[in-house]
C-alpha positions in Angstrom: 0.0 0.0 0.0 1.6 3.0 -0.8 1.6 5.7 2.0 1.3 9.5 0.6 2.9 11.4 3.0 5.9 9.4 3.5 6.4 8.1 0.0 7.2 4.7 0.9 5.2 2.2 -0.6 5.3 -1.2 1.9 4.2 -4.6 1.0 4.8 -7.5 3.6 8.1 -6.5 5.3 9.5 -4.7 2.5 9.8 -1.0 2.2 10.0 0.1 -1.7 11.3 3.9 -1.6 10.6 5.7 -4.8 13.7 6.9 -7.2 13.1 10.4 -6.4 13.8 9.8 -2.4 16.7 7.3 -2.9 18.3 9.8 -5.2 17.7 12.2 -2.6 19.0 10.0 0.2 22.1 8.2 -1.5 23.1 12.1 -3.0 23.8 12.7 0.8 26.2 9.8 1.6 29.7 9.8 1.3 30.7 6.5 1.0 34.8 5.8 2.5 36.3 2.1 2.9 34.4 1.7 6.3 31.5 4.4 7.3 29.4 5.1 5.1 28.7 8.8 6.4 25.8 10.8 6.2 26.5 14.7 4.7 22.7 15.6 5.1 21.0 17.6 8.1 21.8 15.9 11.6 20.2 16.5 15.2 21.4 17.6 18.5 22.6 14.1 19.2 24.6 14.6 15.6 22.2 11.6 14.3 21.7 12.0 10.5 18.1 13.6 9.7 16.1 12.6 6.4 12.6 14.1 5.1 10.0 11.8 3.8 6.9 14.1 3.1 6.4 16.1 6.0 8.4 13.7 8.7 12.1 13.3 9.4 13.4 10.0 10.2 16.9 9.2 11.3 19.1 8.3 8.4 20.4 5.2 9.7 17.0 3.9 10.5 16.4 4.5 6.3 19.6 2.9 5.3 18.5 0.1 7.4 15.1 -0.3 5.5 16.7 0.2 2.0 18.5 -2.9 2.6 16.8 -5.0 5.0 12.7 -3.8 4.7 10.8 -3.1 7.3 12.0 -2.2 11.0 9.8 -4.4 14.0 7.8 -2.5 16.3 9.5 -4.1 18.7 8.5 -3.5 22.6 8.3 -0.7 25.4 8.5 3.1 24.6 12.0 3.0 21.8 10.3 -0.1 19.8 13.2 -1.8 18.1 16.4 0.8 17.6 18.7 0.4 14.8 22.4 0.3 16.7 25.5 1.3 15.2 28.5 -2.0 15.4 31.0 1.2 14.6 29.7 4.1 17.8 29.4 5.9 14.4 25.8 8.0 14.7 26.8 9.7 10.9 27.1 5.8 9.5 24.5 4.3 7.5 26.3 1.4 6.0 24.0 -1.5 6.4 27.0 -3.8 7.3 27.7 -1.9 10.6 23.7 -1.5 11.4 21.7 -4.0 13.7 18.6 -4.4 15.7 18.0 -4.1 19.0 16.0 -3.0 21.8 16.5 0.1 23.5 17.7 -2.2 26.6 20.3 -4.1 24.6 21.8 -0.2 22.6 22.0 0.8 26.3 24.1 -2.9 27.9 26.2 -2.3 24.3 26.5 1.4 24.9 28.0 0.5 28.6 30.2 -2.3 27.2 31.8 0.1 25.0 32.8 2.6 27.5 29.9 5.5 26.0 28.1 5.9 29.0 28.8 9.0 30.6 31.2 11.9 29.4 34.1 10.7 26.7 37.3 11.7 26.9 40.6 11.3 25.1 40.8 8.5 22.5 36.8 7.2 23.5 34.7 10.3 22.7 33.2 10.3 19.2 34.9 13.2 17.9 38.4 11.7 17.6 37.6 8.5 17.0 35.2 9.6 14.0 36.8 13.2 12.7 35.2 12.4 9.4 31.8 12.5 11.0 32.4 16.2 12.7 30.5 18.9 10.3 32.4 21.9 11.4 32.0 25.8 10.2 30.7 26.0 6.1 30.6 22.7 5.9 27.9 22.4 8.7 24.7 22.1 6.6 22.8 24.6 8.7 25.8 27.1 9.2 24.5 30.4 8.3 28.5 31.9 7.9 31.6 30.7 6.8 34.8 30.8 8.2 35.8 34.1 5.9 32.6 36.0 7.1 33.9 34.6 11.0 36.6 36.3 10.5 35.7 39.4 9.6 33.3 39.7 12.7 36.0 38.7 14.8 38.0 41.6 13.4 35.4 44.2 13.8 34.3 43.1 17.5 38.0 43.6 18.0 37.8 47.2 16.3 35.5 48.2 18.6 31.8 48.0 16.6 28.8 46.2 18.8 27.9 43.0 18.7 24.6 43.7 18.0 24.9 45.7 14.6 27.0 42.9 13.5 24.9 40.7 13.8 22.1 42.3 12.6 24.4 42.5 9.2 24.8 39.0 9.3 21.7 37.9 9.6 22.1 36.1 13.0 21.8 36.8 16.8 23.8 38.5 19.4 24.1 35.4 20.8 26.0 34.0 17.8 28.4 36.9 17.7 29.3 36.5 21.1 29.9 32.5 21.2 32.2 33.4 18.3 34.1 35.7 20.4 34.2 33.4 23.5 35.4 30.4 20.9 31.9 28.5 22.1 31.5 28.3 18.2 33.7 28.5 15.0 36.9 27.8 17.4 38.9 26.0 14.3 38.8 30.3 13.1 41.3 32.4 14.1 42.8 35.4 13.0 
């Protein structure tokens, strides 16, 4: 039956995308010897974010139903999560992809040492630099790194934040975080 607002079309267990959203999806994926890693939009939890009609579903959880049809409803409040074998949330290669309940992503989670704060060689960021979107390359970054540094030079000249960023098109608050290095900290002048 095919399902208008999410463009999927599902049949016992299988999920048949149409051309125009795996076009869409696979144009997103940058595919290296290991991860295949998701260029798209991503979430606070830097989880790769894909649009079918008018809802977003986590790319990983797509890649998983490309290649394997339909996910299990699985039980409790999660249902059935698709878990990464790599700790990679960017990854959608269906080879490092498995199912699991949100009990078992939590006992895997702990095995591997993510529980908690990661620091040094077991946080995310180093072991995955290919996955961090920083500055222009951020799909959602309204600047880039030359326009960082010219606000950076005129807050150091002496002009407000304020009219800056009203220039810019973006909040006080973004100024400032550029100034304190909470954002854009791979910029300097």
């Amino acid at each position: 039956m095919q399902n208008a607002k999410t463009n999927i079309a599902e049949t016992s267990g299988s999920v048949n995308f149409s051309e125009t959203t795996l076009k869409n999806f696979w144009s997103k994926v940058n595919k290296t010897d290991t991860c295949w890693i998701w260029t798209g939009c991503t979430n606070a939890v830097v989880y790769g974010g894909f649009n079918i009609g008018r809802r977003q579903v986590r790319a990983h959880r797509i890649s998983w139903m490309i290649h394997n049809g339909t996910i299990p409803k699985g039980n409790g409040y999660h249902g059935t999560c698709v878990c990464h074998s790599c700790d990679n949330p960017l990854c959608v290669n269906p080879s490092h992809l498995f199912l699991g309940s949100q009990s078992e992503n939590i006992q895997d989670m702990i095995k591997k040492g993510r529980n908690g704060v990661s620091f040094g060689d077991k946080n995310g960021m180093r072991k995955h630099p290919e996955s961090v979107q920083r500055g222009s390359l951020c799909t959602t970054a309204k600047l880039d790194e030359d326009k960082v540094i010219q606000i950076k030079k005129r807050v150091m000249g002496g002009e407000k934040q304020s009219s800056i960023a009203r220039e810019f098109s973006v909040t006080k608050t973004t100024i400032s975080y550029i100034m304190k290095r909470k954002s854009w900290r791979h910029v300097s002048i």
